[in-house]
C-alpha positions in Angstrom: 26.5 -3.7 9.4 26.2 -1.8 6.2 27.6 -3.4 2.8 28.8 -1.9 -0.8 26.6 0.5 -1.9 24.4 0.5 1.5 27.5 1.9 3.4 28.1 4.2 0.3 24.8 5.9 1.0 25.0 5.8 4.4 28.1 7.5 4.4 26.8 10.5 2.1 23.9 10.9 4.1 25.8 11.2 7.0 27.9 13.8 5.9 25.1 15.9 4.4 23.9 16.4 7.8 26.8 16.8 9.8 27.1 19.6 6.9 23.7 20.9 7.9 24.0 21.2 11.7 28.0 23.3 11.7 26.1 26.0 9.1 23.2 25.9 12.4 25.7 26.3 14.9 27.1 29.2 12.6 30.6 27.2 12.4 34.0 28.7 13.0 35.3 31.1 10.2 38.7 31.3 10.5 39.3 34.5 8.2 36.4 36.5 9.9 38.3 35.7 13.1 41.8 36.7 12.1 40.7 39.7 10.7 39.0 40.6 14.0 42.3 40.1 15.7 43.9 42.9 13.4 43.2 45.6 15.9 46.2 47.6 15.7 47.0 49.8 12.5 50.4 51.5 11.2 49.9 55.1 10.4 52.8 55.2 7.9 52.4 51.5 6.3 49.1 51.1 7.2 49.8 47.1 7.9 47.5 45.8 10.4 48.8 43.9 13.2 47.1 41.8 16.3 49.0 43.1 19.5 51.1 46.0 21.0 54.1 44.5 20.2 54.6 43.3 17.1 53.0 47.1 16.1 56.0 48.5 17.8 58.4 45.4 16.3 56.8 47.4 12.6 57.9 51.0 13.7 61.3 50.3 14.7 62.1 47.9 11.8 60.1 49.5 8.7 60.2 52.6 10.2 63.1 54.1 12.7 63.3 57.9 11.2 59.8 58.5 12.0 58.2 58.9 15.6 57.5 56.8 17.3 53.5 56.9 18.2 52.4 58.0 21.3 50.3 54.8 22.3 53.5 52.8 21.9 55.4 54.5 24.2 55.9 52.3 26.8 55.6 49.2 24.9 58.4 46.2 25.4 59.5 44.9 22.2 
């Protein structure tokens, strides 16, 4: 077992290479993948949104005097 300024360095090292090996693996990047899950845009607002259903939750709430997109048509809100 590792004492003081042994474990100190130990420790560092340590976490310089776990560092190393998630940039190998490419790590997760949590703002590339939310972005990705914007798939759906608003042609009046032009908010992006991830699924069917909250884009159709948008038009009726921001927007109920225009019409209602053709794509959303038989969405369930």
């Amino acid at each position: 077992m590792a004492y003081g300024q042994q474990k100190i360095q130990s420790q560092q090292k340590n976490a310089i290479k776990q560092a190393g090996q998630k940039k190998k693996q490419g790590g997760h990047d949590q703002k590339a993948a939310a972005k990705a899950a914007l798939i759906y845009t608003c042609t009046v607002c032009e908010t992006q949104m991830p699924d069917p259903k909250t884009f159709k939750q948008n038009f009726d709430s921001k927007h109920p005097k225009t019409l209602l997109s053709p794509e959303l048509a038989d969405v369930q809100a």
